[in-house]
C-alpha positions as CSV (number, residue, x, y, z in Angstrom):
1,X,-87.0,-50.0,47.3
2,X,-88.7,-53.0,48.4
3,X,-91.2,-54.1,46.5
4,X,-94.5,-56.5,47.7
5,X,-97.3,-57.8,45.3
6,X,-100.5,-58.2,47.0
7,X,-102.8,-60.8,45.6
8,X,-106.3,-59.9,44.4
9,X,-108.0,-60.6,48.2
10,X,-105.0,-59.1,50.1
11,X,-105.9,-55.8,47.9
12,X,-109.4,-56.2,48.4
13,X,-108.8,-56.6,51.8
14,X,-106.8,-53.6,52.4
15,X,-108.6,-51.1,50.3
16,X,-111.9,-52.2,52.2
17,X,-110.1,-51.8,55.7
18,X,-111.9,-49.6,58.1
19,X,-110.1,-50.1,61.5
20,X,-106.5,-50.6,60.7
21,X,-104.4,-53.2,59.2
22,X,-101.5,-55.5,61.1
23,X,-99.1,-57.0,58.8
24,X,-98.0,-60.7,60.1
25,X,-95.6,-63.6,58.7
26,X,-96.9,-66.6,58.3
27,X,-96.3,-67.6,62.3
28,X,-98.8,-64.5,63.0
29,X,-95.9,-62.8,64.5
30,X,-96.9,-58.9,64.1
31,X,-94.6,-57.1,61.4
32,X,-96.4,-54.1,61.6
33,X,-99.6,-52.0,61.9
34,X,-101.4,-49.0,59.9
35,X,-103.5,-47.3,62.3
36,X,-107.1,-46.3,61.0
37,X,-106.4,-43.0,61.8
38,X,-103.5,-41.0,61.6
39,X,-102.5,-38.8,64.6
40,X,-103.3,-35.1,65.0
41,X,-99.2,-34.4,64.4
42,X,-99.1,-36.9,61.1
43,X,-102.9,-34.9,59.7
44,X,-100.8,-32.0,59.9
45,X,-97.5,-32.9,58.1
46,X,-100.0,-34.9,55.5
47,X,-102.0,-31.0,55.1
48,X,-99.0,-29.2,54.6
49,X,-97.7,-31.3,52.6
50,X,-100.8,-30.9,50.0
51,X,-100.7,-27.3,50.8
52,X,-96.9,-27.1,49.2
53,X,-98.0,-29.6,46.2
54,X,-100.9,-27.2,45.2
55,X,-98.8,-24.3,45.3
56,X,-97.4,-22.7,42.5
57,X,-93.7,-22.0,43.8
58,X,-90.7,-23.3,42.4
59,X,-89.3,-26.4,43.7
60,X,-86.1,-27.5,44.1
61,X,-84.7,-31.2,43.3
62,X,-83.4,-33.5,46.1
63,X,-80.3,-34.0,44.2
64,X,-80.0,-30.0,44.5
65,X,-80.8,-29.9,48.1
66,X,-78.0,-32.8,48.8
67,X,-75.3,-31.5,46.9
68,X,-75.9,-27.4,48.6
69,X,-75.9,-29.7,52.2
70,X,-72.4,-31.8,51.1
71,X,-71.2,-28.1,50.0
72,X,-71.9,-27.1,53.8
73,X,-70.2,-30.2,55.3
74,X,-66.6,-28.8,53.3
């Protein structure tokens, strides 16, 4: 994973952010944008995602989940 270290004002900045943030190189050529707001479609994946988190059901590991999928594949 990539990893970026903000400076002190680019955190500020980005905590304080109320109408979006576009990410640009040093030639202000746009790298890419946050939206303020998520969509209706993301608030719902982002919902049921803390639904599932707050639950009390098992859960099953990735590495689980990838090597029942490879099983499939065979």
């Amino acid at each position: 994973m990539t990893e970026i270290i903000l400076t002190g004002d680019q955190i500020q900045r980005f905590v304080n952010a109320t109408d979006g943030i576009v990410f640009c190189d040093p030639k202000g050529e746009v790298l890419g944008r946050i939206p303020a707001e998520c969509s209706e479609e993301e608030a719902a994946i982002i919902r049921e995602a803390k639904r599932r988190l707050a639950s009390d059901q098992p859960r099953v590991p990735a590495s689980e989940v990838l090597a029942r999928l490879k099983s499939r594949e065979q």
